[in-house]
C-alpha positions as CSV (number, residue, x, y, z in Angstrom):
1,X,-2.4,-7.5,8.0
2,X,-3.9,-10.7,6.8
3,X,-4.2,-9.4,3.2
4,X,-0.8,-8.0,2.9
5,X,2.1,-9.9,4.9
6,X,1.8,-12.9,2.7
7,X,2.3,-11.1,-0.3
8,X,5.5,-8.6,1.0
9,X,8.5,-8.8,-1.0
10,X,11.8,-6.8,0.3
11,X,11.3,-2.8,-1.0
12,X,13.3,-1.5,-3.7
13,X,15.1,1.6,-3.1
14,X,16.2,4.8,-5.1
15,X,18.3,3.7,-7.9
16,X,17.4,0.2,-7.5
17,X,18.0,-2.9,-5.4
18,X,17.2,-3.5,-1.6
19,X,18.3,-1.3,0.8
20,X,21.5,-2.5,3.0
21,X,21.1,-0.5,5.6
22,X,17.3,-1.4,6.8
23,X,15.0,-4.2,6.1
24,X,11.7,-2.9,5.1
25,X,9.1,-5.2,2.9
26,X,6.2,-3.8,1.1
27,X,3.4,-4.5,-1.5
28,X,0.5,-2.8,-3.8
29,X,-2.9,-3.9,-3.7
30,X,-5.4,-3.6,-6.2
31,X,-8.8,-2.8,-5.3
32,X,-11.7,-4.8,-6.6
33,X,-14.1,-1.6,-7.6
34,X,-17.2,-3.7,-8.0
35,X,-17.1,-5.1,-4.6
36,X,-17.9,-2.5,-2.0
37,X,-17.1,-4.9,0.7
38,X,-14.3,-5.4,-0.3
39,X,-11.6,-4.2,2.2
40,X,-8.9,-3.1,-0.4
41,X,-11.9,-1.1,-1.8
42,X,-13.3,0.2,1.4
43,X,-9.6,1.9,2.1
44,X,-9.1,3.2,-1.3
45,X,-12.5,4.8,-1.3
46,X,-11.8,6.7,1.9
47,X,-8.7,7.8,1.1
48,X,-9.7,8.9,-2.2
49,X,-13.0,10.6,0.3
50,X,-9.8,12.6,2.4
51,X,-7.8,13.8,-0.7
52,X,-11.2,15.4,-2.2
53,X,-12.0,17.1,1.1
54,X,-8.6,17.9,1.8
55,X,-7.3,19.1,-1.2
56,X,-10.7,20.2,-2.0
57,X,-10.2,18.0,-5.1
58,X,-14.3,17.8,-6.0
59,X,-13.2,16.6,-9.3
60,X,-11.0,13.7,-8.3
61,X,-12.9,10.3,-9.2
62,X,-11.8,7.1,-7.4
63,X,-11.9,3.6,-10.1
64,X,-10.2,1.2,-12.7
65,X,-6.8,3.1,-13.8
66,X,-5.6,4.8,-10.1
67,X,-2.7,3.8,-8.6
68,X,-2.7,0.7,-6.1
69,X,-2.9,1.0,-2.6
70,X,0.3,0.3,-1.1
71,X,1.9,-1.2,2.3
72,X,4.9,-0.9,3.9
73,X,7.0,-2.5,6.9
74,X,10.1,-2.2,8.3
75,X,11.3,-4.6,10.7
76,X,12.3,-2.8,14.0
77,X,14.7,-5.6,14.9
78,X,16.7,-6.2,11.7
79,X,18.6,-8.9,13.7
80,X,15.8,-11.1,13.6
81,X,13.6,-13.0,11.0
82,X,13.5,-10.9,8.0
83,X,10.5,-11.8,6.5
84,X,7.4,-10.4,8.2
């Protein structure tokens, strides 16, 4: 939570702009592929790992070029602080 909360910005919706109805807040992270410790790259990697055995996707190569990975909140009490 560390890694992301700082960075959160409100979401953007379908069609553009925030949403009215709910508060929700989210980010992409970019995985540093040459450091294996990293903890971006350590949860990239394993969900990379689940869609190969899942989808049985033997093929499907994890690196430079994928999509970020990507974090979401919503705020369960919209009447309080909106920023996470």
């Amino acid at each position: 939570m560390e890694l992301t909360l700082p960075h959160m910005t409100p979401s953007v919706v379908s069609g553009g702009g925030t949403s009215q109805a709910r508060q929700s807040f989210s980010t992409n992270m970019l995985p540093d592929w040459s450091d294996e410790l990293d903890t971006v790259t350590r949860i990239a990697r394993r969900k990379f790992a689940f869609a190969r055995e899942v989808g049985e996707y033997a093929s499907l190569v994890e690196g430079p070029g994928q999509e970020p990975v990507s974090s979401g909140f919503y705020n369960p009490n919209p009447n309080s602080n909106p920023k996470p």
